[in-house]
C-alpha positions as CSV (number, residue, x, y, z in Angstrom):
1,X,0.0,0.0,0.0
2,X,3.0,2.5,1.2
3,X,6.4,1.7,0.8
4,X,9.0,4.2,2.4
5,X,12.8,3.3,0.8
6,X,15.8,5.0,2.1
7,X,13.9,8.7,2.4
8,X,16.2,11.3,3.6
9,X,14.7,14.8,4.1
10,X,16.9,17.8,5.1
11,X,16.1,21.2,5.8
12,X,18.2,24.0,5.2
13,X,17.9,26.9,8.3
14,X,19.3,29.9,7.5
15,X,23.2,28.7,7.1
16,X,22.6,25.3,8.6
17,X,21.4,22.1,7.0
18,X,18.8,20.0,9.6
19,X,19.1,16.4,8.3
20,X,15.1,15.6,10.1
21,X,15.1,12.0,8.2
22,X,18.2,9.7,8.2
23,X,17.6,6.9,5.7
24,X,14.2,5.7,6.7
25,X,12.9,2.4,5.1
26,X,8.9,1.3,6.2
27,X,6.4,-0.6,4.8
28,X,2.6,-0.1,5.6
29,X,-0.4,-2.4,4.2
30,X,-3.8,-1.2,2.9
31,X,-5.9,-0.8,6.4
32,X,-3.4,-0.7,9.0
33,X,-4.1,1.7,12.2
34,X,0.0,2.6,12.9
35,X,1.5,5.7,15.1
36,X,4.5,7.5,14.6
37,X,5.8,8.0,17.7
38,X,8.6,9.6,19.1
39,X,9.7,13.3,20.4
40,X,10.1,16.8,19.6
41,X,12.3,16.4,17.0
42,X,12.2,12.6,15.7
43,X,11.0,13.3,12.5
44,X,7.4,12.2,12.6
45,X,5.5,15.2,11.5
46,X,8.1,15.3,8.7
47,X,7.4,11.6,7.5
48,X,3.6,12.1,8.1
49,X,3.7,15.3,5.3
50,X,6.1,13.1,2.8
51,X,3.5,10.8,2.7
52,X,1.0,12.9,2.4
53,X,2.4,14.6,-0.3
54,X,2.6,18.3,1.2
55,X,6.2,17.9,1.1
56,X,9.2,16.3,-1.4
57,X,12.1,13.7,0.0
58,X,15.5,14.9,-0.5
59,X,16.5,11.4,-1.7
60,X,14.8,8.2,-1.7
61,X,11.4,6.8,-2.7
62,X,7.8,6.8,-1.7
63,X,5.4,4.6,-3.5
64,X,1.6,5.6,-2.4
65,X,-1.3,3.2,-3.8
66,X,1.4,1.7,-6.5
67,X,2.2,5.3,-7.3
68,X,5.8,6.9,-6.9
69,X,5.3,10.4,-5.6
70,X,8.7,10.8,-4.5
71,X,9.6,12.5,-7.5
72,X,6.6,14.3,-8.6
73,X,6.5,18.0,-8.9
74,X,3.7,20.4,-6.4
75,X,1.2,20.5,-9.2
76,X,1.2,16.5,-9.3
77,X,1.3,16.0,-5.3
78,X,-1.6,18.5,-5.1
79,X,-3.7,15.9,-7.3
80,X,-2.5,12.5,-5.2
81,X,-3.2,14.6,-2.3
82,X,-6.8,15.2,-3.6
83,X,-7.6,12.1,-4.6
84,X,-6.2,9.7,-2.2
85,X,-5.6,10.8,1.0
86,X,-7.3,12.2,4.0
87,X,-6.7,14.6,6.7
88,X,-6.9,14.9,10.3
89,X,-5.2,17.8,12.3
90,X,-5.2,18.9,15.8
91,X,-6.8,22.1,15.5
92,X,-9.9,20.9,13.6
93,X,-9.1,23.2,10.6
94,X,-13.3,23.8,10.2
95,X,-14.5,27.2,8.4
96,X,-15.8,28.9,11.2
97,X,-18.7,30.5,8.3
98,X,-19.6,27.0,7.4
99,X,-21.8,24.3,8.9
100,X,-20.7,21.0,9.8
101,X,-22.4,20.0,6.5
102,X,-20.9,22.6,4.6
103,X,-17.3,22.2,5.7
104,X,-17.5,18.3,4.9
105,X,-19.1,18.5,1.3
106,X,-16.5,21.1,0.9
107,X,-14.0,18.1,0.5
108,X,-15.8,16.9,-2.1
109,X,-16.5,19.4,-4.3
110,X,-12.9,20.1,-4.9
111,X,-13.4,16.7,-6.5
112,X,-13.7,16.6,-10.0
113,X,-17.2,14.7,-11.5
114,X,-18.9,14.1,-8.6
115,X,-22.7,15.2,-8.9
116,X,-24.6,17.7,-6.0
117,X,-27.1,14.6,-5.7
118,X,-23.7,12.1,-4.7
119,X,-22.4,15.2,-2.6
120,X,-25.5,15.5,-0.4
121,X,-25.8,11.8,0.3
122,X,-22.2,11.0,1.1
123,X,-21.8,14.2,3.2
124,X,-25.6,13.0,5.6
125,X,-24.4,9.4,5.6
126,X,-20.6,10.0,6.9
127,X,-22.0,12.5,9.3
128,X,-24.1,9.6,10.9
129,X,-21.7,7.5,10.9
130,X,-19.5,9.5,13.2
131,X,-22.4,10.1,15.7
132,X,-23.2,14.1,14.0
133,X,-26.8,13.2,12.8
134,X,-29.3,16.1,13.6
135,X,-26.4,19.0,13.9
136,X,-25.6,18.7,10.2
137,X,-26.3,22.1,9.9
138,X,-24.6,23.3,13.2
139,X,-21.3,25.8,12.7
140,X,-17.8,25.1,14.7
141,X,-18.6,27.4,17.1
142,X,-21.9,25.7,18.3
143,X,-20.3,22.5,18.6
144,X,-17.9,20.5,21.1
145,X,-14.1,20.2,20.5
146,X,-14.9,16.5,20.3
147,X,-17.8,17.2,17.5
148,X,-15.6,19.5,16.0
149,X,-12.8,16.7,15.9
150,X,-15.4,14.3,14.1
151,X,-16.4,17.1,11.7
152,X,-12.7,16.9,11.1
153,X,-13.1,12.8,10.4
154,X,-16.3,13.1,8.3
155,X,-14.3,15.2,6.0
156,X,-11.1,13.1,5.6
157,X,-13.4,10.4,4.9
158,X,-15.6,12.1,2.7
159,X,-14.0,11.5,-0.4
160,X,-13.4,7.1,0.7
161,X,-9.8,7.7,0.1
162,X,-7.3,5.3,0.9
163,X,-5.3,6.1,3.5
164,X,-5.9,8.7,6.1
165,X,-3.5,11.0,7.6
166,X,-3.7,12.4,11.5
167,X,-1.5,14.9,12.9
168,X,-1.5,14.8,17.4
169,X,-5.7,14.2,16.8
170,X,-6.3,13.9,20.3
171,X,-4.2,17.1,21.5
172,X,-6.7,19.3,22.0
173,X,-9.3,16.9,23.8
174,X,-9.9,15.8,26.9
175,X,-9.0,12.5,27.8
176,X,-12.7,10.9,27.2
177,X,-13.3,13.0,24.5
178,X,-9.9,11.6,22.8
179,X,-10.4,8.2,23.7
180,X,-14.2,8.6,22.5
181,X,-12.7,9.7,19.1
182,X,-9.8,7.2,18.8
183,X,-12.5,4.4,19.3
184,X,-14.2,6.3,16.5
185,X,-11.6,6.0,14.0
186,X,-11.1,2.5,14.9
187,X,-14.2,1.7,13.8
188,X,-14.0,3.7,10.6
189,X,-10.6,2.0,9.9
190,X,-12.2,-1.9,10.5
191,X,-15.6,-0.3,8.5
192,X,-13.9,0.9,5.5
193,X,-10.4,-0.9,5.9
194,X,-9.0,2.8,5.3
195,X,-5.7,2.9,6.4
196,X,-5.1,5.1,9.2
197,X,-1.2,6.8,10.1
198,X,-0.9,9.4,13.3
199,X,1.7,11.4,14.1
200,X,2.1,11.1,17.9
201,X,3.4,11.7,21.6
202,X,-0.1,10.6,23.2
203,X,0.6,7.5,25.3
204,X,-3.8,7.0,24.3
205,X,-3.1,7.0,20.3
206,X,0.0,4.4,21.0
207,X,-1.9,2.4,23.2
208,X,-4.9,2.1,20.6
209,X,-2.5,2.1,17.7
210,X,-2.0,-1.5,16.2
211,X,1.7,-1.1,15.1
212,X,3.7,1.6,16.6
213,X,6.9,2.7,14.6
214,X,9.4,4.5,17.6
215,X,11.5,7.1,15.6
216,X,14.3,9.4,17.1
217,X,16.6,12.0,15.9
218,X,15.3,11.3,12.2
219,X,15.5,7.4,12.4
220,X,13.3,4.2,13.1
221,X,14.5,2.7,16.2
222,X,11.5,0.2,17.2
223,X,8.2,-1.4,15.9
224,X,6.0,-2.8,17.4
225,X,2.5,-4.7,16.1
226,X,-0.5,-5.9,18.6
């Protein structure tokens, strides 16, 4: 599903060059729930953007879906982005002017060929599914940070794209709340076998996490699968 080859990635900061990954090598199969773990500093939020295409490697390869994006330009990320993966980020990232409804089918009509009718029936049903029926039409500021946070899922999963992406998704939630919306996203992952990659510190995510990859100072040191 994802194959990570020998991907360096360095940074150059002002005069000095920050080498943040150091030769990593990972495989991870269609519906896996895994956690990048690790420190300030280990290179998880770096590997978490490579494969998500909002960033390039420096050297090496990443094969997404049987696709190499490694070596694709912005223009071509931007469209393997779009159609193939989802997004989940700590702040919610919601347009405060839009309803829950509105900020989910807003995934979709980015999308190329997809009809109002298909819109407005995928948007209602993956609403439901993460527990939002009946405050479709509720903005971010009337809801929860836990209903924000599954806003937040309903539009990564939106478009039914492969793999779904989730940067610290439990930072800004109180410990039921997160555990609540881990649960959650377990489900989803067993439901739709989407695969599902965080980018964590949170003891919770590791703990619900069914492989956990251990990086430090831009390298995999440990792996473990439950």
């Amino acid at each position: 599903m994802i194959s990570i080859s020998a991907v360096y990635k360095t940074y150059t900061v002002g005069t000095q060059k920050v080498r943040a990954l150091r030769g990593v090598s990972l495989d991870i199969n269609s519906g896996d729930f895994l956690a990048l773990a690790g420190p300030s500093g280990s290179g998880k939020t770096t590997l978490l953007n490579l494969i998500g295409c909002i960033d390039s490697v420096t050297s090496g390869t990443i094969t997404l879906d049987g696709e190499t994006v490694s070596g694709l330009d912005q223009i071509k990320r931007n469209l393997v982005r779009q159609r193939k993966i989802g997004f989940i980020f700590q702040s919610y990232n919601l347009i405060p002017v839009l309803t829950a409804r509105e900020n989910v089918a807003l995934a979709l009509q980015l999308v190329k060929g997809i009809s109002e009718k298909e819109i407005n029936e995928r948007v209602s049903r993956i609403l439901a599914e993460v527990g939002l029926a009946g405050m479709e039409d509720r903005k971010p500021s009337q809801l929860s940070g836990g209903q924000q946070q599954r806003v937040s899922i309903a539009r990564a999963l939106v478009k039914e794209p492969p793999v779904v992406l989730a940067d610290e998704p439990t930072a800004n939630l109180d410990s039921k709340t997160g555990k609540e919306i881990l649960a959650l996203m377990r489900e989803l992952n067993e439901t739709h076998n989407t695969t599902f990659i965080f980018s964590t510190h949170d003891p919770m995510v590791m703990e619900h996490s069914r492989i956990l990859v251990k990086l430090h100072d831009g390298e995999i040191t440990g792996m473990d699968r439950r």
